[in-house]
N, C-alpha and C positions, 0 to 999 in steps of 0.2 A: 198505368199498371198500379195493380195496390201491393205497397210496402208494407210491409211488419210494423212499422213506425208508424204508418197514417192509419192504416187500420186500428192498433192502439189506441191512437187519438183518438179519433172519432170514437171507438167504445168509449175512451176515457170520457167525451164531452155528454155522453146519453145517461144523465146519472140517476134513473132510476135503474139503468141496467147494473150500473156498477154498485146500487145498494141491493140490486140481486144475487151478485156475484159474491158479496162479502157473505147474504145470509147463506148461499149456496154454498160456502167454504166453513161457517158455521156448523151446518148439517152435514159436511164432510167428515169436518174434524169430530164431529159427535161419535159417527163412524168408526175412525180410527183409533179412539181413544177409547171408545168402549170396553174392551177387554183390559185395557191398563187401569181403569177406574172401578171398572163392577166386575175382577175377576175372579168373583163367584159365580155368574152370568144372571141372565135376568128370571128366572124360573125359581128360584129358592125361595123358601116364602121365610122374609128375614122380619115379622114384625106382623103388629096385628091386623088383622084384616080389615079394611073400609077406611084408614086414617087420612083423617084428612089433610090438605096440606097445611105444612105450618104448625099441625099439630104435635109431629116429632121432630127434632134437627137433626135426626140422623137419616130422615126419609122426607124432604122439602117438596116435591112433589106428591106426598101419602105414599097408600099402599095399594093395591087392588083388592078385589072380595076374596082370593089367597093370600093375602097377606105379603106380594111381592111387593120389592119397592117400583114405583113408577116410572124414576128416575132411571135406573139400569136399565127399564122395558124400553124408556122413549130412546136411550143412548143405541140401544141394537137394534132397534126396529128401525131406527137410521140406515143400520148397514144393509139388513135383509132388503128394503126398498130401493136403496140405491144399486143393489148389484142385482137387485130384477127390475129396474129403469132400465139400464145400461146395459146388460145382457140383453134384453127384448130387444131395445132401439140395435142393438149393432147386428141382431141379429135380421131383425124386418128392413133394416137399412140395406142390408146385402141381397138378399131376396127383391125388394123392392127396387133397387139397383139393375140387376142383371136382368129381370122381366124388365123392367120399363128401357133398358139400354138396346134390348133385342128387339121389343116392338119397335122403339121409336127408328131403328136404325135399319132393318129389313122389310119393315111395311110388309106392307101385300097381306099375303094369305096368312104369315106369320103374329103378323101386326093382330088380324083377326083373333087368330087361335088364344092367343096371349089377354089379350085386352079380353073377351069372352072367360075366362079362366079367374081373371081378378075380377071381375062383375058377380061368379059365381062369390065369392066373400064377400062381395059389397051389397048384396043382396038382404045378407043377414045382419042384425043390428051387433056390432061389436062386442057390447057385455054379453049379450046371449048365447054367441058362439063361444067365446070364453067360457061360459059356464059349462056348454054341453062338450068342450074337449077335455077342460079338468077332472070333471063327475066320469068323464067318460074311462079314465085312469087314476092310479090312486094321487089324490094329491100331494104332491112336493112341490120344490123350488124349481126343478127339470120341468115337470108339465105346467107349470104356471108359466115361466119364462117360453117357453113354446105357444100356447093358448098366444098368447099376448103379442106372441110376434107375426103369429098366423091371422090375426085380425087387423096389425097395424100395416106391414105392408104395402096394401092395394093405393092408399093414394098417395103413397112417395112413389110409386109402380107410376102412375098416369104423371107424376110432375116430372118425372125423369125422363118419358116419354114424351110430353108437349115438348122441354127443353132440346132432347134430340130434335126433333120434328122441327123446331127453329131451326137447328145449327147447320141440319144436313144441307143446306142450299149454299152456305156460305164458302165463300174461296179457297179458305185454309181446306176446308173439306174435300172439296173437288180437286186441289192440288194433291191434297196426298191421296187421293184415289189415282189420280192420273201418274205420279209418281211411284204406283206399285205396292202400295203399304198393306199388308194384311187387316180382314176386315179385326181383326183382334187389337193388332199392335194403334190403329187409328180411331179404335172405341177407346185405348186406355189413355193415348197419347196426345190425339188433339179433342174429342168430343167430353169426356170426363172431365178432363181439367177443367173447360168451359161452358160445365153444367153442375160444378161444388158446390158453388155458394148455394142456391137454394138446398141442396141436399143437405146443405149443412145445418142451416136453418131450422128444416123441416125435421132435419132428426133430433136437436136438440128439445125442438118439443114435445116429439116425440116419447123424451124420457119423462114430463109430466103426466103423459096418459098414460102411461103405462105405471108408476105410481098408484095414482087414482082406481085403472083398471086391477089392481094387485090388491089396495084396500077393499075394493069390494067385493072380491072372490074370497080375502081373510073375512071378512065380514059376516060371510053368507055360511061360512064353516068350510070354504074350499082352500082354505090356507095351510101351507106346511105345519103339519104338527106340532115338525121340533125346531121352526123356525119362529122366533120372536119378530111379529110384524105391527107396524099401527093400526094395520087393518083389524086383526085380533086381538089387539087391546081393545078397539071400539067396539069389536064384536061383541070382548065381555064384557064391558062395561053397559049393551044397554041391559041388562037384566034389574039391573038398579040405577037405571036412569034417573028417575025420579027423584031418590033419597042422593045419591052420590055422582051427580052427573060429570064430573068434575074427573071421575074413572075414563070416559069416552070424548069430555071436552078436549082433553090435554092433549092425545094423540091426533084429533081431529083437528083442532090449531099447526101440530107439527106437519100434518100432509098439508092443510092448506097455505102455511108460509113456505113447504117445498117447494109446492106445485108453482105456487105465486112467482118467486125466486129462477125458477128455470124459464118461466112464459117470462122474465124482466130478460135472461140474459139474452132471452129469444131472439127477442125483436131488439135487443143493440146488438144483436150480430148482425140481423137483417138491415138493419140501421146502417152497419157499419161496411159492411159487405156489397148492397143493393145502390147501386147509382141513383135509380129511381126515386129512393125511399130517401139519402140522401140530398136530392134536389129540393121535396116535396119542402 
C-alpha cells in the first residue's frame, strides 16, 4: 500500500521533479502576488514605450510598444494561464473520466457508442478545433477554457477505459458484483480508486497543454481581450520582433519554464505513484 510518507520520499528522491515543483510554486506565487505588487494591473501604460530592460529601474524587465511595464504583464499572465491550465484539466478530467469509466465498465454496444463519439474529436488535430470553437463564439476566458477541455479529453477517455478494461476481471470486482453493489456505488468504490494514479498523472500534464494550447489561441488574436495572457504578450511583441525581440522572448521563456515545471512534477508523480516506473 502506498503511504503519504513513502510517496513523499520517493517524489522527494526524483530531484529534478522537486526542482519542478519549487519553479511551479515560483509561478504560483507570481500569481498571487500580482495584484499586491502591480495594483494598478498590467494595462496602464506607466513609462515609455519599447524600454529596454535595465534601461529603467523602475521597469527591469522594460516596457512593451504601449509603454506597459512587462513585469506586472509576466506577473498576471501567470494567473490568466494558470486558472485556464487548471480549469481545462479538471474540467476534460471529468469528462474524460465518466466516458472512459462507462465504456470501459459496460462494454458491448455502449463501449461502441462512446469510444465512436471520442474518435469523432480525435479525428481533428487539437489546435484546429480549438481554433474553430473559440472563432466560433466571441472569445473569452469561458470559451477558451471550453475549446481546450473539448479537445483534451479523448485520451484520458481511452486510458480510463484500457484501466477499467484490466480491472473488470479481477476478484475485488466480481466479489462486489456478486455481493449486490450498484453498478455506481462499485465504479466509485472499488474500480476509481484503482485507476487514480494514472488519472493523476495524465491530468497533471495535462495542465501543460493546455498552457501552450491558450498561448497560442492568445497569439493568434483569439485570446480574452481584457485578460492579460503570455500568449498576448507574444502576440504583441512579434510586430517588433526584430528591433525589440526581448517584448515576446520574456513571456516565451515564462510558458516554457511552466510547461517544463509541470511535465518535471509529471513524471515524479508517475515516478512515484507507478510500481513499474519505480522498479525500472
Amino acid at each position: 500500500m502506498i503511504t503519504r510518507n513513502s510517496l513523499i520520499g520517493r517524489f522527494g528522491r526524483h530531484y529534478p521533479a522537486v526542482a519542478g515543483l519549487a519553479l511551479l510554486g515560483a509561478v504560483t506565487a507570481m500569481a498571487l502576488l500580482a495584484p499586491v505588487l502591480f495594483p494598478q494591473g498590467p494595462w496602464r501604460m506607466v513609462g515609455r514605450p519599447q524600454l529596454w530592460p535595465g534601461a529603467d529601474p523602475r521597469f527591469p524587465l522594460g516596457t512593451d510598444i504601449l509603454g506597459r511595464d512587462l513585469l506586472a504583464c509576466l506577473f498576471y499572465g501567470a494567473r490568466v494561464s494558470l486558472l485556464i491550465g487548471l480549469s481545462a484539466t479538471l474540467a476534460a478530467t471529468l469528462i474524460g473520466t465518466v466516458i472512459g469509466a462507462a465504456a470501459g465498465f459496460f462494454g458491448g454496444r455502449v463501449d461502441r457508442w462512446l469510444m465512436g463519439f471520442t474518435e469523432i474529436f480525435q479525428t481533428t488535430p487539437p489546435f484546429v478545433l480549438a481554433v474553430v470553437v473559440v472563432a466560433a463564439f466571441t472569445p473569452s476566458l469561458t470559451s477558451i477554457i471550453i475549446a481546450i477541455s473539448l479537445v483534451s479529453w479523448p485520451p484520458l477517455a481511452r486510458l480510463v477505459r484500457a484501466q477499467f478494461l484490466q480491472l473488470m476481471p479481477r476478484e475485488f470486482v466480481l466479489a462486489g458484483i456478486v455481493m449486490g453493489m450498484s453498478n455506481t456505488r462499485l465504479i466509485v468504490t472499488q474500480l476509481l480508486p484503482n485507476a487514480i494514479t494514472p488519472i493523476i498523472v495524465s491530468s497533471s500534464l495535462m495542465i501543460a497543454s493546455a498552457i501552450l494550447l491558450e498561448a497560442g489561441l492568445a497569439f493568434l488574436g483569439l485570446g480574452d481581450p481584457n485578460a492579460m495572457s503570455w500568449g498576448y504578450m507574444i502576440g504583441v511583441g512579434r510586430e517588433v520582433l526584430r528591433t525589440d525581440w526581448y517584448i515576446t522572448t520574456i513571456p516565451g521563456l515564462a510558458v516554457l519554464l511552466a510547461v517544463l515545471a509541470i511535465n518535471l512534477v509529471g513524471e515524479g508523480l508517475n515516478d512515484a505513484l507507478n510500481p513499474r516506473s519505480r522498479n525500472r
